[in-house]
C-alpha positions as CSV (number, residue, x, y, z in Angstrom):
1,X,46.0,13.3,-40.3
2,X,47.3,9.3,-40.6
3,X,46.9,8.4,-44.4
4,X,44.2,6.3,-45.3
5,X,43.9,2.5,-44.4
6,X,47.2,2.8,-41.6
7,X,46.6,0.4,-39.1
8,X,48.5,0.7,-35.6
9,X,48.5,-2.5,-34.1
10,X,50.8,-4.1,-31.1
11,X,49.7,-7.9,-30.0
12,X,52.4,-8.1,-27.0
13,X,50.8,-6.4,-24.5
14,X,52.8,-3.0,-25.7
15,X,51.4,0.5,-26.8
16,X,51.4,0.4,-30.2
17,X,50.7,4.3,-30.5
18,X,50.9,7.1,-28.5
19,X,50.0,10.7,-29.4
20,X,50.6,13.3,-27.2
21,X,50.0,16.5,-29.7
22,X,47.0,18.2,-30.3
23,X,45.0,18.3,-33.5
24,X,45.2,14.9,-34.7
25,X,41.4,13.2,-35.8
26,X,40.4,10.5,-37.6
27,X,37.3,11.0,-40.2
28,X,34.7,8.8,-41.3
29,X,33.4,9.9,-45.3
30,X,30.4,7.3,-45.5
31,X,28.1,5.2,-43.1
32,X,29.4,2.9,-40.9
33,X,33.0,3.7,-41.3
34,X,35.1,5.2,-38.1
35,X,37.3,7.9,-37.8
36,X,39.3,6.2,-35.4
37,X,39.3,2.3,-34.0
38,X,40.6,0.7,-31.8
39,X,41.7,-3.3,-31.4
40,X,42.8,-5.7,-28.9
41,X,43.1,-9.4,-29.0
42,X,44.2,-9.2,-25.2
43,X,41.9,-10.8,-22.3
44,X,42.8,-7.3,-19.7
45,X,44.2,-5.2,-23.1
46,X,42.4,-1.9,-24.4
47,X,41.5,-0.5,-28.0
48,X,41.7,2.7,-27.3
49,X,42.4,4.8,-23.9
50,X,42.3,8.0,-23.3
51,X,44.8,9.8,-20.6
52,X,44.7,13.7,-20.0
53,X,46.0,15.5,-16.6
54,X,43.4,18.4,-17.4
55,X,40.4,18.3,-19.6
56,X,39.1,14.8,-21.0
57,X,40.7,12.3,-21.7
58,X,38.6,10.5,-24.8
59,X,36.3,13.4,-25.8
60,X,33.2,12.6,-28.3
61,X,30.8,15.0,-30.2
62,X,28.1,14.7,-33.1
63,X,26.8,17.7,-34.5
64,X,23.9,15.4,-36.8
65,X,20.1,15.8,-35.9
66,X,19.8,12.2,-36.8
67,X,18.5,10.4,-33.8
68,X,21.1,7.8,-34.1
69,X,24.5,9.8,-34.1
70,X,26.8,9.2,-31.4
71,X,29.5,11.2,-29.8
72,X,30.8,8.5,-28.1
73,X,29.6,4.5,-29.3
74,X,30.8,1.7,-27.5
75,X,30.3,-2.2,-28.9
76,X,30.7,-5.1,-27.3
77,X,30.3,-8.0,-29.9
78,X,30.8,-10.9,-28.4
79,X,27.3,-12.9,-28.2
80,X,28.0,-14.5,-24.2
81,X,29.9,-13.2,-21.6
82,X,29.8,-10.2,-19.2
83,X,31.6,-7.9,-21.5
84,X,30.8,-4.1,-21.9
85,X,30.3,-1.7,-24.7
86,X,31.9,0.7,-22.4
87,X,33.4,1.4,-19.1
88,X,33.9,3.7,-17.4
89,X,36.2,4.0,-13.8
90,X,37.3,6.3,-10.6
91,X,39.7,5.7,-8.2
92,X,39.1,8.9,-6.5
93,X,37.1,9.0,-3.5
94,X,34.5,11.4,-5.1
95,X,35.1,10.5,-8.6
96,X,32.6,9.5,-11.6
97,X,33.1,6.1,-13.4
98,X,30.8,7.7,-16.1
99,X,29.6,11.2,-16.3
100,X,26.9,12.4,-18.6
101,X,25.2,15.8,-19.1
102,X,23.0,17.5,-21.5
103,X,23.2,21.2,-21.5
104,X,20.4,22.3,-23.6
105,X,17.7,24.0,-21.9
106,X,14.7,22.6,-23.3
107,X,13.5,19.3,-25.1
108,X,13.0,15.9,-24.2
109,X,16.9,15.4,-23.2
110,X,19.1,12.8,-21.3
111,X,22.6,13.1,-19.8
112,X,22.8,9.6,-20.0
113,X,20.7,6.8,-21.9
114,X,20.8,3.0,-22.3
115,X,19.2,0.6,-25.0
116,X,19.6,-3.4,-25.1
117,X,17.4,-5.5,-27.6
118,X,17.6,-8.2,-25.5
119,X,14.3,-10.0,-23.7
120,X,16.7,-10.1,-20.6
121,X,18.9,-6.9,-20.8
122,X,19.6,-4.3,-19.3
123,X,19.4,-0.6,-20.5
124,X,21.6,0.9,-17.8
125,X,23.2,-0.7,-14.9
126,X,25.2,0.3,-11.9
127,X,27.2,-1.7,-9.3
128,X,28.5,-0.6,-6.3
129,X,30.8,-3.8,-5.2
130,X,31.7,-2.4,-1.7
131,X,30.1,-4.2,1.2
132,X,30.0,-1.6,4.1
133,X,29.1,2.0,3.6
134,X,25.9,3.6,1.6
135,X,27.1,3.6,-1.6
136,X,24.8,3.8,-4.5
137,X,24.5,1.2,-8.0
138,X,22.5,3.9,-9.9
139,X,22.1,7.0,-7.9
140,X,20.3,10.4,-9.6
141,X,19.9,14.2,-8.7
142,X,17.5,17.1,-9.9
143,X,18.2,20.5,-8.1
144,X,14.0,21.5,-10.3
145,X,11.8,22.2,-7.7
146,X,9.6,19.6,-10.5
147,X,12.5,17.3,-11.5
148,X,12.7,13.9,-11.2
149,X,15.9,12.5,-9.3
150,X,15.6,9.2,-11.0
151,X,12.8,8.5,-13.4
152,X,11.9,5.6,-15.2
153,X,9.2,4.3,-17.5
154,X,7.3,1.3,-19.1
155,X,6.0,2.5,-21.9
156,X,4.4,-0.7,-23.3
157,X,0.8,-0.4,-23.6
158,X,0.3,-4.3,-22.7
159,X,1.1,-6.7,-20.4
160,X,2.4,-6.9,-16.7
161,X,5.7,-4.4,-17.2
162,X,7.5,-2.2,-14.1
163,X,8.5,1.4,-14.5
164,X,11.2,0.7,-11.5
165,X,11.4,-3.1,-10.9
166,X,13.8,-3.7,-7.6
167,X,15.3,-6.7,-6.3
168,X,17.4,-7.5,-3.1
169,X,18.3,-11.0,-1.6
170,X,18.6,-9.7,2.1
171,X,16.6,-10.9,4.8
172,X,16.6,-7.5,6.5
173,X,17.0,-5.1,3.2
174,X,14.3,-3.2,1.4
175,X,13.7,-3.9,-2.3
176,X,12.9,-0.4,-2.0
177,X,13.9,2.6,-0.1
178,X,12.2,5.9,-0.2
179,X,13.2,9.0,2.2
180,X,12.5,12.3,2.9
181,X,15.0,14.7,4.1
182,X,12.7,17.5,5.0
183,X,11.6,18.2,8.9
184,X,8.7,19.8,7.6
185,X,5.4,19.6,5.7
186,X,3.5,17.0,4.6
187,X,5.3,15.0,1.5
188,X,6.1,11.9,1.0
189,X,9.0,9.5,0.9
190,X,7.6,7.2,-2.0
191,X,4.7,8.8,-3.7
192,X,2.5,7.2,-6.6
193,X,-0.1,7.9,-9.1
194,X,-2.2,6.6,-12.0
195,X,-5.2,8.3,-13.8
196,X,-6.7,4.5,-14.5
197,X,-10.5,4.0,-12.8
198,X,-9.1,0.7,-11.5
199,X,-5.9,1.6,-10.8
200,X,-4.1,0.2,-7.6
201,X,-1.5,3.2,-7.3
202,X,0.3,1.6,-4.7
203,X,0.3,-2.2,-4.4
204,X,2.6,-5.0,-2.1
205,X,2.5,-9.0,-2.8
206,X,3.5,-11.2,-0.3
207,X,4.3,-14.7,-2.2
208,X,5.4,-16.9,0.7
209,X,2.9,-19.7,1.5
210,X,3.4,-19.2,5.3
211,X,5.3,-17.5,7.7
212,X,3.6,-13.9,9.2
213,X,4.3,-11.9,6.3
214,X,3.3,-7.9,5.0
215,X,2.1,-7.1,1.5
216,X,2.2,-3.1,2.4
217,X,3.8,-2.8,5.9
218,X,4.1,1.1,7.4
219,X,5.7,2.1,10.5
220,X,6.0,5.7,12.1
221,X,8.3,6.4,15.6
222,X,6.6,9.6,15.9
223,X,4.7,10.1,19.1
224,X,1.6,11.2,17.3
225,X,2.5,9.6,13.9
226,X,0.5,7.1,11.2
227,X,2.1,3.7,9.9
228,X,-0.1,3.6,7.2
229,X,-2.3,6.4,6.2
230,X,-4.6,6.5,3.7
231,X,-7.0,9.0,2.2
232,X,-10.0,9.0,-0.7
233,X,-9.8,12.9,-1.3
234,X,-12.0,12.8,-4.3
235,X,-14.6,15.5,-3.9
236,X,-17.6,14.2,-6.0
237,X,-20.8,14.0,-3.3
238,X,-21.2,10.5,-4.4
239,X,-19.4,6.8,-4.7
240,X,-18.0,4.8,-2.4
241,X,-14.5,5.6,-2.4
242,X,-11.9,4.3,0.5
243,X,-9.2,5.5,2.3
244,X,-7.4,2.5,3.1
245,X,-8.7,-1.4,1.7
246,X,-7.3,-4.3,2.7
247,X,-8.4,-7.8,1.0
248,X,-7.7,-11.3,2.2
249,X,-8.5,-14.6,0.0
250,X,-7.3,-16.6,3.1
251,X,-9.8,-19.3,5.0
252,X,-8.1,-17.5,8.1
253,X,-7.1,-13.8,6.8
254,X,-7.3,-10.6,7.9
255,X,-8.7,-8.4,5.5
256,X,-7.0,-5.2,7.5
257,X,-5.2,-6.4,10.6
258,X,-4.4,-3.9,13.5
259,X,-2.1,-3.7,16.3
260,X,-1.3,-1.9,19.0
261,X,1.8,-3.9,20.6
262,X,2.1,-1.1,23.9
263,X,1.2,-2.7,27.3
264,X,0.3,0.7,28.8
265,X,-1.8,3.5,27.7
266,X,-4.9,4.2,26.1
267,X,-4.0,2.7,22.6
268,X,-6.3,1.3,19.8
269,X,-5.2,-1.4,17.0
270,X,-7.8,-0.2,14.8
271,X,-9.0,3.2,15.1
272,X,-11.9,4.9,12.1
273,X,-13.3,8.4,12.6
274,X,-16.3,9.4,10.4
275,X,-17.4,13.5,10.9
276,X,-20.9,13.2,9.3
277,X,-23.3,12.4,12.1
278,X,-24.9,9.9,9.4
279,X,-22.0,8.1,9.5
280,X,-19.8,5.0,11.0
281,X,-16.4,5.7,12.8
282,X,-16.1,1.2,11.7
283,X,-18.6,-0.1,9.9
284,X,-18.9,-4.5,9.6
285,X,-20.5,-5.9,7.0
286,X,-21.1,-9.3,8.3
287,X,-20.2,-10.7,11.6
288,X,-18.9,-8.4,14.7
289,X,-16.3,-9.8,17.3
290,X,-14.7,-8.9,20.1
291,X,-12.6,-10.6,22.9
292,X,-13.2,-7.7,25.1
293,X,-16.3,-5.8,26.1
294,X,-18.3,-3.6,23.6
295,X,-19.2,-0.1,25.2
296,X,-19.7,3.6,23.8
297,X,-17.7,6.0,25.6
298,X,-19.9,9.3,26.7
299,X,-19.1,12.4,28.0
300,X,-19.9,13.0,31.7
301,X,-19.1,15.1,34.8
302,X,-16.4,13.0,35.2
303,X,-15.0,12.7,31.7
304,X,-15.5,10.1,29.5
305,X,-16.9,7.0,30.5
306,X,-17.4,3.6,29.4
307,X,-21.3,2.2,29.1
308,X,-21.4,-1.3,28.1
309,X,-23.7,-3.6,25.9
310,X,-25.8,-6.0,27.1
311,X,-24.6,-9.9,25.8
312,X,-27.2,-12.6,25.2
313,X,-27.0,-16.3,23.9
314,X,-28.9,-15.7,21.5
315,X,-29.2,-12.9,18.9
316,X,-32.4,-11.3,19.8
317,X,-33.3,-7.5,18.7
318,X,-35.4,-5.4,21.7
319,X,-38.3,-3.3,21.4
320,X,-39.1,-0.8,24.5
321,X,-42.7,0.8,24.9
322,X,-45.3,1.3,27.1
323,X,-49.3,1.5,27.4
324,X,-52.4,1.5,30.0
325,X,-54.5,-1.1,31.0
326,X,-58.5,-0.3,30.1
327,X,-60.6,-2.1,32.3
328,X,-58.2,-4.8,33.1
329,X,-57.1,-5.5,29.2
330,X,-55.2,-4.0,26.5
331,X,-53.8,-4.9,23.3
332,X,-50.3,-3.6,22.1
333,X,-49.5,-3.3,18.6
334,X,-45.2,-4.0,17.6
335,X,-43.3,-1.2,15.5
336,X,-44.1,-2.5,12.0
337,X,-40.5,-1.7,11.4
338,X,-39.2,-4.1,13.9
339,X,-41.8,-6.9,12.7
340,X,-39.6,-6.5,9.4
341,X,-36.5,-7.3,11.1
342,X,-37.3,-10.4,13.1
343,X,-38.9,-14.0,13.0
344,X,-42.0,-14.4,14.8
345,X,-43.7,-17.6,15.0
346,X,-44.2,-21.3,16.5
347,X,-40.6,-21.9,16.5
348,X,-39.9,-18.4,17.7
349,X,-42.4,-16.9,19.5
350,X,-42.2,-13.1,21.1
351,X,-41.2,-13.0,24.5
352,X,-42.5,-9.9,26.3
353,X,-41.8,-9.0,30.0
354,X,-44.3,-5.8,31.6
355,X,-43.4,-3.8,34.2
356,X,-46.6,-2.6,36.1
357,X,-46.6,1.3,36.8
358,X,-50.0,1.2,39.0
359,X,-52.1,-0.2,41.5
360,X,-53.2,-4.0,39.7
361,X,-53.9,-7.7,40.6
362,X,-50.7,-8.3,38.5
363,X,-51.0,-9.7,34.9
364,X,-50.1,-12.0,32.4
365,X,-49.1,-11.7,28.7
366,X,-51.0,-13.3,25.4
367,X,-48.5,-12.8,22.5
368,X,-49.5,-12.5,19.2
369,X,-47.5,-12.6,15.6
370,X,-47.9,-9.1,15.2
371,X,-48.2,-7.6,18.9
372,X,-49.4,-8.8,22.4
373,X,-52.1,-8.4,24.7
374,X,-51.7,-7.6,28.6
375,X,-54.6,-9.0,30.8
376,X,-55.0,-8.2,34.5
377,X,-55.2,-11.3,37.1
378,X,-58.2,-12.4,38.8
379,X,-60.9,-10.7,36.1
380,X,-59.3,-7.2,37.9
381,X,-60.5,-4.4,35.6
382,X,-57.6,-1.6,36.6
383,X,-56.2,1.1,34.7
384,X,-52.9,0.7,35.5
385,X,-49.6,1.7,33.3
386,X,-47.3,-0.6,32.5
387,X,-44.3,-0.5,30.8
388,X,-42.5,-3.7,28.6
389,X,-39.2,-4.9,26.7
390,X,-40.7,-7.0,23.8
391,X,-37.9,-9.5,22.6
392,X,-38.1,-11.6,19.3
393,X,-34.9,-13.5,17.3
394,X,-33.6,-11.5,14.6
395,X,-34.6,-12.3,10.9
396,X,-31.9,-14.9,9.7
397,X,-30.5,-15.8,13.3
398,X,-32.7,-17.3,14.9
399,X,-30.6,-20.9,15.5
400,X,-27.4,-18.5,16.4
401,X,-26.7,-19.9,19.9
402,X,-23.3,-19.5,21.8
403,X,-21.3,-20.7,18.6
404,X,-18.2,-21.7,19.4
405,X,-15.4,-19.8,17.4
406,X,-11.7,-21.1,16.7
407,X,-10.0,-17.8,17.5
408,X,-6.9,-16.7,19.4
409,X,-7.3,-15.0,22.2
410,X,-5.3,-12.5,24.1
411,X,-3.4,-14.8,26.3
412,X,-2.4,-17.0,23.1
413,X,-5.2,-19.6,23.8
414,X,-6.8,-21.1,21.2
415,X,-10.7,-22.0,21.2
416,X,-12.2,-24.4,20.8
């Protein structure tokens, strides 16, 4: 070995020592001294480099348990600049700038790892400075049918903080890309999850102030595909749980928005499906809209067919029902049910039409608050059947008439 305190040291640009045998080492006795250092006062010179034809060229091992041993340490001191504790580079088309691997089997290991103290650092970074191609800043690979290709973690148990925080400056690139290779089966590109009750496992922010924009935006070329498919698979027989929520704070959002951009075929921009024959393929709580017609679509002899609803000015609800005159007279009594749903009074009195099913004078109509009574012309004392459609304004609606509505339709008009 090199006697203690020698110092090698060449200022001009020059090698100030090269060894080309085998066996030489430096050794370090107490802490914080170094077997070997290297110095250079040159803006493009190197402390120490490492050349070999076969093998490695600067080779570093630690055999302490200490967590803070090194095999290789790298220090950049300088308190500005874009300067690098180390560096690696490759000029070989499938090279490695920097190449690390653990080789024990179990434990809590890393082939690589990164620290920075600073608010602003960086633990680990990569740059890839060519412009074309698919090259890769950070790029990772797991061959465990478990592994993790890349994985990352906030482990602060406070505050706003990103496991993987991405960031591009692109108007057409993707913060962040997720894909999967297979042809078959049912996983995912970019999969997410979180054991918190109120956890938002995935979650998209659009910031802009205007423009048309997409917090969460899916899209799938497959003939039968999903864009954006979600599902509440929890299996407890109670809660209200959701596939697929979409909020808007907007005077003029959209909580969920749907599209089907096709100008042929049978498509749907919204489409739910409920199994239970309790429940609501698209439920509405709160007003119902359409620019189209509203119609159930029923099996028949001739496939499915359309059968539309019936649109009024105002927002009545309908009560069908029949009865039989006695001597001329009768009195019907309304479905207390539908009495609970409606407003009958001065201001909105029940409108009943009969439909005579017998031989009669004719008759009139004497409505009540809580029913009506069907009299027979002339004083004629029949006992005719009659059937009637008993009207009366909904509960809450009854000054809803033909509200005008600043919507777009579907020739780009606006109203009103």
């Amino acid at each position: 070995m090199f006697p203690d305190g020698v110092t090698v040291r060449n200022d001009d640009g020059g090698q100030a020592l090269i060894i080309t045998a085998t066996g030489y080492q430096g050794l370090g006795v107490t802490s914080d001294q170094y077997g070997i250092t290297g110095y250079t006062t040159g803006t493009s010179m190197i402390g120490v480099r490492g050349w070999a034809t076969n093998g490695y060229g600067v080779h570093g091992q630690t055999d302490s348990t200490l967590a803070a041993s090194t095999g290789v340490s790298g220090l950049a001191s300088a308190t500005s600049g874009a300067v690098r504790g180390v560096a690696g580079s490759s000029l070989s088309t499938s090279g490695i700038g920097v190449y690390g691997l653990n080789t024990a089997t179990s434990g809590y290991t890393f082939g690589v790892s990164g620290g920075v103290s600073s608010p602003d650092g960086t633990g680990v970074a990569g740059l890839n400075s060519a412009t074309t191609g698919g090259g890769a800043g950070v790029r990772g690979t797991t061959s465990s049918t478990s592994g993790y290709g890349v994985y990352a973690e906030g482990v602060a148990s406070t505050g706003t903080h990103y496991g993987v925080y991405s960031k591009v400056t692109s108007n057409q690139a993707y913060a962040i890309y997720g894909r999967n290779n297979g042809t078959t089966g049912t996983s995912p590109a970019i999969y997410g999850t979180s054991p918190s009750t109120g956890a938002k496992v995935t979650q998209g922010y659009a910031s802009a102030t205007t423009g048309s924009t997409y917090a969460v935006y899916g899209s799938a070329k497959s003939t039968s595909g999903t864009g954006i498919y979600g599902t509440a698979t929890a299996t407890a027989t109670s809660g209200t749980t959701y596939g697929a929520q979409g909020v808007s704070s907007s005077t003029s959002g959209r909580g969920v928005y749907g599209n089907a951009s096709a100008s042929s075929g049978t498509t749907y921009g919204v489409c739910g499906k409920a199994t239970s024959a309790t429940g609501y393929g698209v439920y509405s709580e709160g007003n119902f809209a359409v620019t189209g017609s509203k119609s159930a679509v029923v099996d028949s002899s001739y496939g499915p067919t359309e059968v539309y609803s019936e649109e009024a000015t105002e927002v009545w609800f309908t009560e069908y029902g029949g009865g039989q005159l006695d001597e001329g007279r009768t009195w019907i009594d309304l479905d207390p049910d539908f009495l609970e749903l409606v407003t009958i009074d001065q201001d909105n009195p029940l409108r009943v039409f009969v439909q005579l099913e017998g031989d009669a004078r004719g008759v009139y109509v004497e409505p009540g608050l809580d029913g009506f009574e069907v009299v027979e012309l002339a004083g004629g004392r029949s006992n005719a059947r009659f059937s009637f459609r008993a009207m009366a304004h909904r509960a809450g609606y009854e000054d809803r008439r033909l509200r005008r509505v600043d919507v777009e339709l579907g020739n780009g008009s606006r109203h009103p």
